[in-house]
N, CA and C atoms as an extended XYZ file, in Angstrom:
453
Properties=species:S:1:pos:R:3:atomname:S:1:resname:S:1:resid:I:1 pbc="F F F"
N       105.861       89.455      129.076 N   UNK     1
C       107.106       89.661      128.373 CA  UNK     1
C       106.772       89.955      126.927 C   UNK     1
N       107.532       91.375      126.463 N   UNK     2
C       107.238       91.328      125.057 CA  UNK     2
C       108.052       91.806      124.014 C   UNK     2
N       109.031       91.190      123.342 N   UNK     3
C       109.609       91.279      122.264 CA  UNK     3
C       109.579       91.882      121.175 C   UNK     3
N       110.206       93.201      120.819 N   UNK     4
C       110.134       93.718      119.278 CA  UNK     4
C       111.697       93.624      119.018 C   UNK     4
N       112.227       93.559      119.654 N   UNK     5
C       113.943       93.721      119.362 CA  UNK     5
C       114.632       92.158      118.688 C   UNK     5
N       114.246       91.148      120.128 N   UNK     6
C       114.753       89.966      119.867 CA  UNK     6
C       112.833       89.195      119.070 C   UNK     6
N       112.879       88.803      117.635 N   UNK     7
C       111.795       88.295      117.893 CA  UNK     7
C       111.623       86.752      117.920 C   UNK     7
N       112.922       86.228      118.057 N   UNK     8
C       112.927       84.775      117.691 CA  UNK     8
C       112.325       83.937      119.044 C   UNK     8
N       111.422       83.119      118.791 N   UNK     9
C       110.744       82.608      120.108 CA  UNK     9
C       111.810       81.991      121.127 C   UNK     9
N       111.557       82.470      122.416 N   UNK    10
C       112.876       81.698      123.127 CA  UNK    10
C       112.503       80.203      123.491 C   UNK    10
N       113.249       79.480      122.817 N   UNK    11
C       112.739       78.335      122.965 CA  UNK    11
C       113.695       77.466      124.162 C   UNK    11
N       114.316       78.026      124.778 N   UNK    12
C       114.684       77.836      126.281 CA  UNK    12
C       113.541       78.119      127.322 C   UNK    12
N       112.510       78.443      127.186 N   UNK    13
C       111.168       78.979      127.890 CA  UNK    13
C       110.950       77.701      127.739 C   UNK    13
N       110.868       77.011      128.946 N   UNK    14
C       109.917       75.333      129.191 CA  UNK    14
C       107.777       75.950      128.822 C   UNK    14
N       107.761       77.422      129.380 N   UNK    15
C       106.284       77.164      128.762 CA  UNK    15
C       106.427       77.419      127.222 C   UNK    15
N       107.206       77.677      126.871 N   UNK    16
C       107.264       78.565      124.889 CA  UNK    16
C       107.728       76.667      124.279 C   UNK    16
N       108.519       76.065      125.080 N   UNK    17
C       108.525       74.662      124.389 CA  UNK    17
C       107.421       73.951      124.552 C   UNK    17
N       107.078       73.936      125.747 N   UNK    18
C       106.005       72.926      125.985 CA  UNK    18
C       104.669       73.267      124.735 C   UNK    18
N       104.332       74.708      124.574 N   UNK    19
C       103.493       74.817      123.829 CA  UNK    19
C       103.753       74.855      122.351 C   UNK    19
N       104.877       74.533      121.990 N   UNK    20
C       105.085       74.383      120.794 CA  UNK    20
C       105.561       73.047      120.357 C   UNK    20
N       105.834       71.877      121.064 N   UNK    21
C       105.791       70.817      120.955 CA  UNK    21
C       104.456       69.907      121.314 C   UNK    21
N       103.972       70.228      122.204 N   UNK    22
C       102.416       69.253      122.539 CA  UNK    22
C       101.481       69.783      121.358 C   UNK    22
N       100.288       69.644      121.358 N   UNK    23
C        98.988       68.917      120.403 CA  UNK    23
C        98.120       70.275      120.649 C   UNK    23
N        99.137       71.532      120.798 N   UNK    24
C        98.203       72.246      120.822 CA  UNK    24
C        97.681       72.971      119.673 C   UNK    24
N        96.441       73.689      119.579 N   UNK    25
C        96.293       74.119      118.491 CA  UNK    25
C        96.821       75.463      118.203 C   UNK    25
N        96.748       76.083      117.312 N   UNK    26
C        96.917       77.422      116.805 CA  UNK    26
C        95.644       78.095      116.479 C   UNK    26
N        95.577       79.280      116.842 N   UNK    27
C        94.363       79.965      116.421 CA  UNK    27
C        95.088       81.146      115.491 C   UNK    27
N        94.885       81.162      114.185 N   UNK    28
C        95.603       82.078      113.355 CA  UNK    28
C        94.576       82.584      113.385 C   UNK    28
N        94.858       84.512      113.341 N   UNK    29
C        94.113       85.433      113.321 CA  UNK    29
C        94.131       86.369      111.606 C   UNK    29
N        93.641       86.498      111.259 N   UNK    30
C        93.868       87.364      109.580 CA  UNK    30
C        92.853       87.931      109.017 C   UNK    30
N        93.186       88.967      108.462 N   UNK    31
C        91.940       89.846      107.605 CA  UNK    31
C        91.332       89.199      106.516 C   UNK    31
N        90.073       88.948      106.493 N   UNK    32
C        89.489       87.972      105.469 CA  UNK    32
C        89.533       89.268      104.309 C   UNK    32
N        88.936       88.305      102.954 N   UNK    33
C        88.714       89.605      101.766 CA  UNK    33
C        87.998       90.353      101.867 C   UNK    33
N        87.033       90.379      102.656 N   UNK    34
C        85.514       91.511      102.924 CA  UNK    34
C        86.428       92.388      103.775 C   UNK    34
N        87.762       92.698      104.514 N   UNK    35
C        88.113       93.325      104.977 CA  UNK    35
C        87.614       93.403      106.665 C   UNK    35
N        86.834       92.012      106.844 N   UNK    36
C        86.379       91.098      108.100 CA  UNK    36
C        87.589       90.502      109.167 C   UNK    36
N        87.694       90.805      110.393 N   UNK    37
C        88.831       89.844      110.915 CA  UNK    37
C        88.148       88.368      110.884 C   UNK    37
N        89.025       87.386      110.772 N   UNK    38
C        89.296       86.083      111.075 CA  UNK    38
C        89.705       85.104      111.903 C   UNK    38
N        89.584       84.055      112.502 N   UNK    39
C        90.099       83.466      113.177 CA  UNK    39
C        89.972       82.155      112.965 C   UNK    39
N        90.833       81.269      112.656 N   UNK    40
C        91.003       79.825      112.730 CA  UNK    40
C        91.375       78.902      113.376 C   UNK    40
N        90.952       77.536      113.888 N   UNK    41
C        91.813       76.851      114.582 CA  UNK    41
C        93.254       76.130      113.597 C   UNK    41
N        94.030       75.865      113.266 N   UNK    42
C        94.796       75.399      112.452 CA  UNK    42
C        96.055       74.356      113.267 C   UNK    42
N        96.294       73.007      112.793 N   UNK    43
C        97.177       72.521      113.359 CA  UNK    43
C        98.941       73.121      112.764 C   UNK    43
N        99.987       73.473      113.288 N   UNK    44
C       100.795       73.880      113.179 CA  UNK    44
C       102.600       73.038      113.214 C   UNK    44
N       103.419       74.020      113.105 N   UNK    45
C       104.448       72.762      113.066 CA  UNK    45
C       105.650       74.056      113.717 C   UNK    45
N       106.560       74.110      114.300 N   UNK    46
C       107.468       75.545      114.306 CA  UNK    46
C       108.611       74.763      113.993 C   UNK    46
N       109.411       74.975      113.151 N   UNK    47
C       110.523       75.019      112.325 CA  UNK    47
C       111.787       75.849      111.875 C   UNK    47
N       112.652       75.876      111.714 N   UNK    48
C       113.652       77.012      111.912 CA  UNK    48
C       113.228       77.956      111.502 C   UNK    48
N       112.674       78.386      112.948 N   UNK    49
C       112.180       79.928      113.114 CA  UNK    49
C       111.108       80.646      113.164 C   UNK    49
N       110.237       79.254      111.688 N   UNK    50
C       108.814       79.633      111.387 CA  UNK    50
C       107.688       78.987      111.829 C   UNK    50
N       106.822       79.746      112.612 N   UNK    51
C       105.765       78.529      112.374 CA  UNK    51
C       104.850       78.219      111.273 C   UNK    51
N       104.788       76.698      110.750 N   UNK    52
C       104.437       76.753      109.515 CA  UNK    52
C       103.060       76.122      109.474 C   UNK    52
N       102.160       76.267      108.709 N   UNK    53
C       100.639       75.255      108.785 CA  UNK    53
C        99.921       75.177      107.239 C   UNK    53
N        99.990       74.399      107.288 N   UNK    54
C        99.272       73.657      105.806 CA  UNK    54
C        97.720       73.624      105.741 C   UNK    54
N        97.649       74.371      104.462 N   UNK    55
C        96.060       74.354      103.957 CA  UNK    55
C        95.938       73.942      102.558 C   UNK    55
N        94.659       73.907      102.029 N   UNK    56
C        94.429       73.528      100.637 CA  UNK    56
C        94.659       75.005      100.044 C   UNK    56
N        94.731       74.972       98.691 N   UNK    57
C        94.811       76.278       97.782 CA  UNK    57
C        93.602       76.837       97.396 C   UNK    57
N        92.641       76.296       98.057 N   UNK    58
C        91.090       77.157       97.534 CA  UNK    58
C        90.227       77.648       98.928 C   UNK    58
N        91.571       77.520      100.076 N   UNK    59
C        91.005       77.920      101.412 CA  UNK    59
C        90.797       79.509      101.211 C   UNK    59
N        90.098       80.485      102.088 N   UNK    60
C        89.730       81.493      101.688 CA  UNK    60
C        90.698       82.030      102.549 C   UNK    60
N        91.262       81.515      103.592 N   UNK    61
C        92.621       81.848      104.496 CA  UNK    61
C        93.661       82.096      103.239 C   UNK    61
N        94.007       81.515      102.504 N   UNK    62
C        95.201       81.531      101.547 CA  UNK    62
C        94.907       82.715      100.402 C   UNK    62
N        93.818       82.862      100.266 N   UNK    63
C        93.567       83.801       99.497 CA  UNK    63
C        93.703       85.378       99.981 C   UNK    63
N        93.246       85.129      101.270 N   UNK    64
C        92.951       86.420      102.130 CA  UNK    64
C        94.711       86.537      102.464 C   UNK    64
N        95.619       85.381      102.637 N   UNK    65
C        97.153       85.932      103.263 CA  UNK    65
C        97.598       85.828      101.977 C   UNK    65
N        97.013       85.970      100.825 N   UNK    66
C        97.879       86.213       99.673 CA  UNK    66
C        97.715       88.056       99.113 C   UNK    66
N        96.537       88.540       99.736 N   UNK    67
C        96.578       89.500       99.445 CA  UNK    67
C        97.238       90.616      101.061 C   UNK    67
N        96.721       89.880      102.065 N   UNK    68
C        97.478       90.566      103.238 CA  UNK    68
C        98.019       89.756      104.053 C   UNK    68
N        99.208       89.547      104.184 N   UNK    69
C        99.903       88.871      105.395 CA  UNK    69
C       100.049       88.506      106.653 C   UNK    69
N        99.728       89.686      107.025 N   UNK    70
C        99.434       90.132      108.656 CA  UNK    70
C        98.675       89.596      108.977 C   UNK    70
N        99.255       88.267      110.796 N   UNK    71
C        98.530       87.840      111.217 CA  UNK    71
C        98.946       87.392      112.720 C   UNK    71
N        97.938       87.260      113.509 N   UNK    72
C        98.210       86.935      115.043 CA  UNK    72
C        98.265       85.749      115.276 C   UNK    72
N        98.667       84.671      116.075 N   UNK    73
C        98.877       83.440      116.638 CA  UNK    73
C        98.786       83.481      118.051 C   UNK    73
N        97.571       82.799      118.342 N   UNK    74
C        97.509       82.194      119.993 CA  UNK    74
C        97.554       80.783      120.031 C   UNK    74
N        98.907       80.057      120.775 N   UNK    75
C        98.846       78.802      120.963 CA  UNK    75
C        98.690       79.047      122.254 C   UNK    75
N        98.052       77.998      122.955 N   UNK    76
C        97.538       77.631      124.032 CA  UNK    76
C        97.113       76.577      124.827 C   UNK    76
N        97.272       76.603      125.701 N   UNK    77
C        96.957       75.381      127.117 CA  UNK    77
C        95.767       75.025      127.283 C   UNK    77
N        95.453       73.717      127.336 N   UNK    78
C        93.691       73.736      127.585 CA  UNK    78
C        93.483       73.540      129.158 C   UNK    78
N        94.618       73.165      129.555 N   UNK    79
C        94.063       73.035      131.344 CA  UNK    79
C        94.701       74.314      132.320 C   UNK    79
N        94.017       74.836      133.469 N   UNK    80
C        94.848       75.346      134.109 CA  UNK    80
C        95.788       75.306      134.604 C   UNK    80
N        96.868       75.591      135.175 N   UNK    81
C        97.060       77.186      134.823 CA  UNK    81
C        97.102       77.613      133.583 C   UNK    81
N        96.626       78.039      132.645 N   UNK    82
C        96.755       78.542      131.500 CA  UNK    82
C        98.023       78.818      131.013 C   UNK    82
N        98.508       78.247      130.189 N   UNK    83
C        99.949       78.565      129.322 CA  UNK    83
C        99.868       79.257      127.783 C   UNK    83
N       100.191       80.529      127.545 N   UNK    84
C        99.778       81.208      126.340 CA  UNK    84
C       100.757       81.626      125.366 C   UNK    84
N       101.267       81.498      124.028 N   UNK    85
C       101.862       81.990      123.571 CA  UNK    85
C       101.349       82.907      122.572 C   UNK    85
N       101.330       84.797      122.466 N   UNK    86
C       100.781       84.702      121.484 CA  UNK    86
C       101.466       85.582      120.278 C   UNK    86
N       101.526       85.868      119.125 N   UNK    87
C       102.632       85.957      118.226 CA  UNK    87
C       101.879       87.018      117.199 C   UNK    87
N       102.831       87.671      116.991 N   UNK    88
C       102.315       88.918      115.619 CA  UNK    88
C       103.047       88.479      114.663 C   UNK    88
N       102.794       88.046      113.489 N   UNK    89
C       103.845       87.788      112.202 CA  UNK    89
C       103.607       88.060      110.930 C   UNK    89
N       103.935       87.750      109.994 N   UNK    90
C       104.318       88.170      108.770 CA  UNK    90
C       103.861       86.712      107.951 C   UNK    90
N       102.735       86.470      106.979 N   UNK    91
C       102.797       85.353      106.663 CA  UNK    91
C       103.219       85.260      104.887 C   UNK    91
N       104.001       84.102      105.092 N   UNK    92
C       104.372       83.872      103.266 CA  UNK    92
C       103.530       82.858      102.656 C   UNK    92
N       103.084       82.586      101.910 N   UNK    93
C       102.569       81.608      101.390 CA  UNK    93
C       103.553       80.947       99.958 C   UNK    93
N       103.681       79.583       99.742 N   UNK    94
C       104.149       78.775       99.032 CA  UNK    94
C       103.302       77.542       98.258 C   UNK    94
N       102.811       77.280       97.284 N   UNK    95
C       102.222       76.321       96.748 CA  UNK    95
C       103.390       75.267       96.697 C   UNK    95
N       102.627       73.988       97.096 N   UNK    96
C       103.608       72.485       97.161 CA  UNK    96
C       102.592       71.599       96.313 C   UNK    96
N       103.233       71.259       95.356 N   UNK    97
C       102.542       70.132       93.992 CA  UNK    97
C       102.647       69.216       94.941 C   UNK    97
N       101.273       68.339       95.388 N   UNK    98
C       101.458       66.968       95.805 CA  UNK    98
C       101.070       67.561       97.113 C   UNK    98
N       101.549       66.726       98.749 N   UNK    99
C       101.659       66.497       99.800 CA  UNK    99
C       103.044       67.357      100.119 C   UNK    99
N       102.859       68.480      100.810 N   UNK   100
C       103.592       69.040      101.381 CA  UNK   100
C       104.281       68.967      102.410 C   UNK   100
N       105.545       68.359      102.512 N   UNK   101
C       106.950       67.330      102.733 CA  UNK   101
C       106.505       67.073      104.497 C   UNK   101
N       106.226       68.355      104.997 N   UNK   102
C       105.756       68.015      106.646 CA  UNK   102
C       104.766       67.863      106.932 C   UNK   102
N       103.969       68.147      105.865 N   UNK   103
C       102.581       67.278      106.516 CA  UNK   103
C       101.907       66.309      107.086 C   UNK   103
N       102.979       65.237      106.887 N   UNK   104
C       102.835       63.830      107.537 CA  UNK   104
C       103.166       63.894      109.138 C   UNK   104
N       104.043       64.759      109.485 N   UNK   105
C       104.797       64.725      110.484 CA  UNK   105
C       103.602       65.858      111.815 C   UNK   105
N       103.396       66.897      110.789 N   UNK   106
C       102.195       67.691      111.281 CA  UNK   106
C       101.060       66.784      111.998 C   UNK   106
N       100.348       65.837      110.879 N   UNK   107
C        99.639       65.436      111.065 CA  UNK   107
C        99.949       64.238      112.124 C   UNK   107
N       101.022       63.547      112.329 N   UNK   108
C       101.530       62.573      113.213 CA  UNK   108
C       101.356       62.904      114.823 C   UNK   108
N       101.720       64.969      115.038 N   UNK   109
C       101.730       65.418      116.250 CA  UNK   109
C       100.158       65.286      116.751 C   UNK   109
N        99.312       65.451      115.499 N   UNK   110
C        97.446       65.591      116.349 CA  UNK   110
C        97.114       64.109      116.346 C   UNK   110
N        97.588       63.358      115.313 N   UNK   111
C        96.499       62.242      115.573 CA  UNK   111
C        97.010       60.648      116.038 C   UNK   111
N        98.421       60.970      116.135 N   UNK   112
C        99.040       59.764      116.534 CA  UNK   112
C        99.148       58.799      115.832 C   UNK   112
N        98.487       57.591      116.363 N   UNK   113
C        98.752       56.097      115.773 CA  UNK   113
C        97.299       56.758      114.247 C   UNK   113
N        96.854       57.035      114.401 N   UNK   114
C        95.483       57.403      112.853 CA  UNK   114
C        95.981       58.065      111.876 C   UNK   114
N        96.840       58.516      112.372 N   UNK   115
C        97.716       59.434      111.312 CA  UNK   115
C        97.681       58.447      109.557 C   UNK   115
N        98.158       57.448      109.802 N   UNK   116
C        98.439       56.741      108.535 CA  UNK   116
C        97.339       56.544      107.923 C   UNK   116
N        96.155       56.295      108.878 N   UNK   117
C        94.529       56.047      108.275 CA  UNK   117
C        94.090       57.292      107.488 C   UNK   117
N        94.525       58.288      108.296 N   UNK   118
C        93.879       59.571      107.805 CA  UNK   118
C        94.406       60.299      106.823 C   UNK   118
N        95.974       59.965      106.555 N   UNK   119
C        96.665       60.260      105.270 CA  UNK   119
C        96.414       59.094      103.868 C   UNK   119
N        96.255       58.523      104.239 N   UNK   120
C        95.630       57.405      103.387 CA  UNK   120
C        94.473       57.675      102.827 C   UNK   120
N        93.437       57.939      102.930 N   UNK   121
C        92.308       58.663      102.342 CA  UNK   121
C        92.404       59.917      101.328 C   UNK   121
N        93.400       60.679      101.860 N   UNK   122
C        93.369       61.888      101.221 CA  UNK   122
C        93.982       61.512       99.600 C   UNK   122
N        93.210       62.586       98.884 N   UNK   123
C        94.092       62.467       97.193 CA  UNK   123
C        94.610       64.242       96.947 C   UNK   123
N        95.278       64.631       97.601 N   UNK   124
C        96.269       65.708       97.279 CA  UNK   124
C        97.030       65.844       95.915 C   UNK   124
N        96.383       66.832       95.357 N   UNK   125
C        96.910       67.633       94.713 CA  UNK   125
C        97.923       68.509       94.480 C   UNK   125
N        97.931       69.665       95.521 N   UNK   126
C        97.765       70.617       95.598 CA  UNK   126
C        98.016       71.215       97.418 C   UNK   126
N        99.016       71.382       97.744 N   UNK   127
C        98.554       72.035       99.182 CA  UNK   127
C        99.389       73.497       99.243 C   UNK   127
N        99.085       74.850      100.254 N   UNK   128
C        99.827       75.678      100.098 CA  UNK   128
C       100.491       75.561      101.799 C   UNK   128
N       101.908       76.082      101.647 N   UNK   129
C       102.341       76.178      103.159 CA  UNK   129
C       102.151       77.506      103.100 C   UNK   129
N       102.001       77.905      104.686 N   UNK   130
C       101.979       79.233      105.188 CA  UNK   130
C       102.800       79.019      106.335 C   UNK   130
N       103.833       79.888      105.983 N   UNK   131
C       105.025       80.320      106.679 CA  UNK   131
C       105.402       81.325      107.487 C   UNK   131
N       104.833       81.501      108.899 N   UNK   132
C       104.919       82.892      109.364 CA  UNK   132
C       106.432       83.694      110.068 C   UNK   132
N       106.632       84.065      110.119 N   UNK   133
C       107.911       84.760      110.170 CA  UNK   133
C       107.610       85.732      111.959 C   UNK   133
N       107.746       85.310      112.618 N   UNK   134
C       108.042       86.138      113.703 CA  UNK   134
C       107.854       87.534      114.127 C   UNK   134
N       107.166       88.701      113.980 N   UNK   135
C       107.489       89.429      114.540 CA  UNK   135
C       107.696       90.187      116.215 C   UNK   135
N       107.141       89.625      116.544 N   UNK   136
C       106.721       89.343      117.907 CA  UNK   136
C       106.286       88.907      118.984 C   UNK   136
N       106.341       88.519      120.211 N   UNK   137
C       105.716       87.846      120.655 CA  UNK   137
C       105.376       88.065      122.209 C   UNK   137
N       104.292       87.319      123.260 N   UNK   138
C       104.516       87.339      124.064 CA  UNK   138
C       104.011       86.134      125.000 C   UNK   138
N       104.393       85.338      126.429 N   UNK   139
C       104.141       84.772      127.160 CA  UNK   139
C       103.004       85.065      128.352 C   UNK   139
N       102.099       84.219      128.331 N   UNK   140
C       101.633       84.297      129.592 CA  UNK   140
C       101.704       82.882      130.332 C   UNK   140
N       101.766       82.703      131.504 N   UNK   141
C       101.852       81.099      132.272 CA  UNK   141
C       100.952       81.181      133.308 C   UNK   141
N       100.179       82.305      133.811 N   UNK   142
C        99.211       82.390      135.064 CA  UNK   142
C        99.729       81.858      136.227 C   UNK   142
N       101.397       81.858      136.771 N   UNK   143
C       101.735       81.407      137.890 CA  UNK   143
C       103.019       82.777      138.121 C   UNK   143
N       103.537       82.900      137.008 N   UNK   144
C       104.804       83.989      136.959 CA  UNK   144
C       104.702       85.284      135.934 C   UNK   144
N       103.647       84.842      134.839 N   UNK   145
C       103.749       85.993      134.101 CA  UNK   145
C       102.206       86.241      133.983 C   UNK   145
N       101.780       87.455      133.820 N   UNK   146
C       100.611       87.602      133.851 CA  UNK   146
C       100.362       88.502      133.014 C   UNK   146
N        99.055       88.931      131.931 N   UNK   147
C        98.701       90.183      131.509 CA  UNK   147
C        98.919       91.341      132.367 C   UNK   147
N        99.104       92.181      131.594 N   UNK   148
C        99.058       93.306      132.605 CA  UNK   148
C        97.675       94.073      132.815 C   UNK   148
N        97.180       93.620      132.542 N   UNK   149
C        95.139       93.971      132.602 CA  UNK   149
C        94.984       93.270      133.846 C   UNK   149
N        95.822       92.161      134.416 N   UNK   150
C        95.190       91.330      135.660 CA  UNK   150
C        96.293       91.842      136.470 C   UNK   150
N        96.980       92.746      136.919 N   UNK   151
C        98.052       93.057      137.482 CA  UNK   151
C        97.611       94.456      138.647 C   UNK   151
């Protein structure tokens, strides 16, 4: 299934929720400054509309989506059947003085009960959100929807 018209994720899709509520990761895709593709694992958050993920301001990701935006998103299933979401978007970046307001909550979805240990350590400054904006998207579930390369 693939979306340029409607691009808002359907979040009536039990696989498009499931993978955007469980502990999965994000692999953001982006043009580094050498004009190199990229790929990151990044923990994520989706929010009205956007999916959003927090980095420091001297990441070379923030630098690289400050000069180009454009970037891919694969969230994904780690067990079979494979559940895939993967996303073309538009990224904004925002500097947040301090601890950036969802970060706690971000961090609550990966690490659970450690969460408080592991925010506790940190001395934040400084964090930037990256805000991606939707442009597209598509599903795979390996039971009903499939690439069309395996078809």
């Amino acid at each position: 299934m693939i979306s340029a018209a409607m691009p808002e994720l359907p979040l009536d899709d039990p696989v498009v929720s499931a993978l955007l509520s469980e502990g999965n990761l994000a692999r953001l895709a982006y043009v580094g400054l050498d004009g190199r593709p990229r790929v990151v694992p990044i923990w994520f958050q989706y929010r009205d509309g956007d999916i959003r993920m927090i980095t420091g301001p001297k990441a070379e990701k923030a630098r690289a989506l400050a000069a180009n935006g454009a970037v891919a998103l694969t969230i994904d299933s780690s067990q079979p059947p494979y559940k895939v979401l993967l996303v073309q978007g538009d990224a904004a970046l925002e500097e947040v003085e301090g601890m950036a307001p969802e970060y706690p909550d971000i961090v609550r979805r990966y690490l659970g009960p450690a969460t408080e240990a592991y925010l506790g350590q940190l001395r934040i400054k400084r964090q930037v959100r990256i805000r991606v904006a939707v442009r597209s998207w598509r599903v795979f579930d390996f039971v009903r929807r499939y690439p069309k390369s395996l078809r």
